[in-house]
N, C-alpha and C positions, 0 to 999 in steps of 0.2 A: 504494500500500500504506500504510495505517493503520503509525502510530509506535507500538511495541508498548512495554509497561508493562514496569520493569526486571525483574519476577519471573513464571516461566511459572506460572499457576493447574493447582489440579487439576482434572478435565474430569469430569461426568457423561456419556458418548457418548449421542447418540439412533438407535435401529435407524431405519435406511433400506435396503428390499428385503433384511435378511434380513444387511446387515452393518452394524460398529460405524460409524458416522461421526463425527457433532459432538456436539458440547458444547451445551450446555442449562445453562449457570450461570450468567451476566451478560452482558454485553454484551460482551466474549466470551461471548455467549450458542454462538455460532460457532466461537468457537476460533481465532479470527482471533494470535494471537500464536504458536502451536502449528503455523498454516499456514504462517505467517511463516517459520518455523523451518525448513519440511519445502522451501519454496519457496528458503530460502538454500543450504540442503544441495544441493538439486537444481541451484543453480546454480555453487558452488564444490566442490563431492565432499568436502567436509571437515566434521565437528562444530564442529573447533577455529574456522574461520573463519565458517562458520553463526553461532554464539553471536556472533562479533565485529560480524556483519551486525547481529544484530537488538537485539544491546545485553543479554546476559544473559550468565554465568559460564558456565564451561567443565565447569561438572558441574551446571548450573540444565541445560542444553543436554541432556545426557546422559541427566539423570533425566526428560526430556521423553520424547525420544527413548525410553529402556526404558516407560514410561506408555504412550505411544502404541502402540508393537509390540505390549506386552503386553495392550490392551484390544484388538486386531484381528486378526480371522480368519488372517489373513497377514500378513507382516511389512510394511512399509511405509518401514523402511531398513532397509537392510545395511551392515553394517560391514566393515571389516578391522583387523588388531591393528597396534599398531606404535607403543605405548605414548602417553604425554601428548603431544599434541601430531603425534602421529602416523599414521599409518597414513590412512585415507581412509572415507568413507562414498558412496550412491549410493541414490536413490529405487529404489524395484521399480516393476515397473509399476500394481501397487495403489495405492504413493502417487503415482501421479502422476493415478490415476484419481480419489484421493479429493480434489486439487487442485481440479481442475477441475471435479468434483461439488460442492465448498466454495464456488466463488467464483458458480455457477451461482444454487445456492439462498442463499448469502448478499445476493444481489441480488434474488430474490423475498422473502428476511426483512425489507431495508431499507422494502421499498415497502411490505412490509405494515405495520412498525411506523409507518410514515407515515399509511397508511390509519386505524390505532389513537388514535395521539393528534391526529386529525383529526374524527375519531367522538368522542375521551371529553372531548376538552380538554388537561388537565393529567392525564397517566396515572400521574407517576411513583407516586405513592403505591401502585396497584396496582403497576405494576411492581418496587415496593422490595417485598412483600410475595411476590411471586414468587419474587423474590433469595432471601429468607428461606428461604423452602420449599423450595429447592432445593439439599441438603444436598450441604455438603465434609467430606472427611475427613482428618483425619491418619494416618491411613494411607497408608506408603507403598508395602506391597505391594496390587494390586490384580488380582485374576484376574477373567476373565470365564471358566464355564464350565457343566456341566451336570449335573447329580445324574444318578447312575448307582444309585447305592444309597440304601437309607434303612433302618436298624438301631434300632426300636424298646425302649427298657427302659422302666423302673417309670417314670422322673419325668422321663427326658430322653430322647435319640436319637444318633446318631451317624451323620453325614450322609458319604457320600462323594462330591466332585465330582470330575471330570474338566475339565483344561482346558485352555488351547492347548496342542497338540503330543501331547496323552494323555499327561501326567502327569495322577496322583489325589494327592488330598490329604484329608484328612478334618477335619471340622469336630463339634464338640459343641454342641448347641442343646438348649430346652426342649422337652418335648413341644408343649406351647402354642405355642412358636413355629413347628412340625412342622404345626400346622395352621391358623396362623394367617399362613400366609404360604406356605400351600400349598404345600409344599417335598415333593417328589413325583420320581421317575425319569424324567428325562427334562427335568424343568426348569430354562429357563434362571436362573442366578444369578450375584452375583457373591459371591468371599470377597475377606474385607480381613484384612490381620495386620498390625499397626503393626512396625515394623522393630525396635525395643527388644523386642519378643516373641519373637526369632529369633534363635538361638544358631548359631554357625557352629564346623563339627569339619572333621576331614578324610577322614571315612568315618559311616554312620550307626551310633548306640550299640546295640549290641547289647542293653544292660543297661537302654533306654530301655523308659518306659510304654507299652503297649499303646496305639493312637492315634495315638504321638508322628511325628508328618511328619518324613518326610527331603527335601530334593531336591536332586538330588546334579548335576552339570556342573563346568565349568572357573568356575573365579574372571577376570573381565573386570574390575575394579576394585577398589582400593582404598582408600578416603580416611582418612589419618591426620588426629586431632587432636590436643587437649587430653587429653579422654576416652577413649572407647573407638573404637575404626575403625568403619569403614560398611565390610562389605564386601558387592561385587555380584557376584551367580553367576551365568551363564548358563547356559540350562539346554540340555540337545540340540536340542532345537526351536526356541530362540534365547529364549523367554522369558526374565526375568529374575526373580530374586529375589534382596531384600537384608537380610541381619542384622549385628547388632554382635558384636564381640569386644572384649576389654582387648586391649591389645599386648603384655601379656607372652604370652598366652596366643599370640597372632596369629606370634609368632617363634618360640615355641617349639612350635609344629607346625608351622613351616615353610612358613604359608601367604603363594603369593606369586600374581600376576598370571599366570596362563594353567596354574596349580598346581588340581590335582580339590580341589573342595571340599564342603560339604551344607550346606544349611539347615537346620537342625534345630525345629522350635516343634512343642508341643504343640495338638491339637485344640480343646483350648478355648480358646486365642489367637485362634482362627478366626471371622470374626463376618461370617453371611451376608447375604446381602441381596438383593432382590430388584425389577425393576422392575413399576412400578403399571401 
């Protein structure tokens, strides 16, 4: 096993037969640190000792771990609670199939990019060029899901996806981009909300806009700092979503770890996208 880099990347997946797999970003082109990760769990049943395996922070671990689940059809860990440091994790049998699917085709990847800079010479320059093109986000929420609706007005739309687990969420886009990225019923997409976009209450507002997304589950984390908290909701289906709060606000609704909480962001937080 490859010496994994101290910080997990975030992952573009590439469909294979119809589920999310790997990554298409750099060399973790593969996902080779992310496998790393899923390969530790499966061997110790723990996050807390996974992360210690492969050399990353005990919430870099974590926010893998929600990435992952939350780009795949099914879960691919399971957890149990039992706070920092506690409670246990456990591959499903998805991730132990996308294991072995990983190491399979990461060994026809090797010999082809052997084949590549045997044919071009000196490739990197394409290859950095690739890099380029193959966009990251900060964003840290990431759905993968599927337009169910599509709500046409005068200059813009109002897109509804569906996504793991059937939760809906609705997104605001231009009409231009309504047809310019063929955004249609039934197609697959992803949506991104940067986490500073996402408000967290302890019930949805009543008094909110027209549009405004709620998603509502238990609170599974909380990271205090300096600023405002990160907090992370699981949702019924095990997805995840994460927004901030101040901590005055965070104590005085009483939000705690395995307490019902909502993510709250508005539709036009929502920024779709699609694969080419």
């Amino acid at each position: 096993m490859s010496t994994p880099n101290k910080s997990l990347k975030s992952e573009r997946p590439l469909r294979v037969d119809g589920a999310f797999w790997l990554d298409v970003n750099d060399v973790a082109f593969l996902g080779e640190e992310r496998i790393a990760l899923l390969e530790q769990i499966g061997e110790r049943g723990s996050i807390t000792q996974a992360a210690k395996g492969v050399g990353v922070s005990y919430k870099a671990a974590w926010d893998a771990v929600d990435a992952i689940n939350n780009a795949s059809p099914k879960p691919l860990v399971e957890t149990a609670t039992g706070g920092r440091g506690g409670g246990g994790a456990r591959l499903t049998d998805e991730g132990r199939r996308l294991i072995a699917a990983y190491r399979t085709i990461a060994g026809e990847y090797r010999r082809f990019l052997d084949g590549i800079n045997a044919a071009m010479g000196d490739s990197g320059a394409a290859l950095d060029l690739l890099r380029r093109l193959a966009m990251r986000t900060s964003a840290r929420n990431q759905f993968f899901g599927r337009i169910v609706a599509v709500t046409a007005r005068t200059v813009d739309a109002q897109i509804e996806i569906e996504i793991q687990g059937g939760d809906r969420l609705s997104a605001g886009v231009t009409n231009e981009s309504v047809e310019s990225l063929s955004l249609r019923p039934g197609r697959a997409v992803w949506a991104l909300i940067k986490a500073v976009a996402v408000g967290i209450g302890r019930a949805p507002d009543p008094q909110a806009r027209p549009g405004t997304n709620a998603l509502c589950g238990l609170v599974q984390r909380i990271t205090r700092g300096d600023g405002p908290a990160e907090v992370v909701i699981a949702l019924p289906s095990g997805v995840t979503v994460r927004g901030v709060i101040t901590a005055d606000l965070l104590d005085r609704l009483e939000i705690a770890e395995q307490t019902p909480a909502c993510a709250i962001f508005p539709a036009s937080s929502v920024i779709v996208g699609v694969d080419n």
